[in-house]
C-alpha positions as CSV (number, residue, x, y, z in Angstrom):
1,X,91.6,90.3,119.5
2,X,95.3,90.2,118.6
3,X,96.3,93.8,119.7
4,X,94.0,92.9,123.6
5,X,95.7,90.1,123.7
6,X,99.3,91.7,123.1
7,X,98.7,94.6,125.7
8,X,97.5,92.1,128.3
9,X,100.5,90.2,127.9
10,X,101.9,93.5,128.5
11,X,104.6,92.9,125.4
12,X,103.2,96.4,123.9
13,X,102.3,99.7,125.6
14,X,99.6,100.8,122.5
15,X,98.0,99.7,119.6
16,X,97.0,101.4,116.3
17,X,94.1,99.3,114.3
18,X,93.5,100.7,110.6
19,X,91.4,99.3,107.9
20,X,92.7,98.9,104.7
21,X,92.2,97.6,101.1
22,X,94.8,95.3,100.3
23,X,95.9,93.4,96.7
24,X,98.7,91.0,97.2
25,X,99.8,87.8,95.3
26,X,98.4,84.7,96.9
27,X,99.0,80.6,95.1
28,X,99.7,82.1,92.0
29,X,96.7,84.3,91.8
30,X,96.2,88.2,92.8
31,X,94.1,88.1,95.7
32,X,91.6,91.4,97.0
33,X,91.0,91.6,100.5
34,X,89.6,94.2,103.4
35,X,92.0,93.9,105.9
36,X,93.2,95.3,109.2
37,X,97.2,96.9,110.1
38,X,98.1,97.0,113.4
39,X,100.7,99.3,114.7
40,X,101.8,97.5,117.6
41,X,104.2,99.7,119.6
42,X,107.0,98.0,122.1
43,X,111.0,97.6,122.6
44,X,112.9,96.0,120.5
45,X,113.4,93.9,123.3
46,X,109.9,92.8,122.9
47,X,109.8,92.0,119.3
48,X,110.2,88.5,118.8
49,X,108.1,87.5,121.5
50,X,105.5,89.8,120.0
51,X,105.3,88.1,116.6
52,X,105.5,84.7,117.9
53,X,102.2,85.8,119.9
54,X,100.8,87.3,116.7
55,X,102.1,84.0,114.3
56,X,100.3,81.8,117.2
57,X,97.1,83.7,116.9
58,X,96.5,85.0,113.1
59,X,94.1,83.4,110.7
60,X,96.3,83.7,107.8
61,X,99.3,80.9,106.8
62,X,101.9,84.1,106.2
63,X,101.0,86.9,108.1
64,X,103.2,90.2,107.7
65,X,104.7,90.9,111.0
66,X,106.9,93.7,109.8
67,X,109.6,95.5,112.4
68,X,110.2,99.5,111.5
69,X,112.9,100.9,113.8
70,X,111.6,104.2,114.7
71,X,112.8,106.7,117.4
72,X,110.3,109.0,119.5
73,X,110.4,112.2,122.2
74,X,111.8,111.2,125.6
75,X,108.3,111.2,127.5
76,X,106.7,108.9,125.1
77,X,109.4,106.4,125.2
78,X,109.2,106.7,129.0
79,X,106.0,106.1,129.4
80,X,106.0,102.7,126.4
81,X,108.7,101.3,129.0
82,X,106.6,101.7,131.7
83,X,104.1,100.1,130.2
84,X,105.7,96.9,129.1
85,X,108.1,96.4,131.6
């Protein structure tokens, strides 16, 4: 729901959606959950109004909305501006 919404907004170009296992420290106590990761790809440009999107609609209270700089070939990052811009 989060990654449609994001690439109707047009504020990414693609989205990556894997399932994972996580553990994670939660009100004192270690918490077990299924969860999802999404790889969200955009601009830096892009970024904040991306996780303000994402803080709006996630069920959790903290919600990791992680940035990782990353550079890519030429046509890829021509065609991810094309798509968000």
């Amino acid at each position: 729901m989060i990654a449609r919404h994001l690439l109707e907004k047009r504020l990414i170009a693609c989205a990556n959606i894997f399932p994972i296992s996580s553990l994670y420290w939660w009100e004192g106590e270690i918490a077990e959950d299924n969860e999802f990761v999404l790889l969200a790809k955009t601009s830096e440009f892009y970024y904040e109004k991306v996780m303000d999107e994402v803080e709006k609609m996630h069920s959790y209270d903290v919600p990791a909305i992680i940035r990782i700089p990353v550079s890519s070939n030429s046509k890829y990052f021509d065609w991810l501006m094309d798509e968000i811009e």
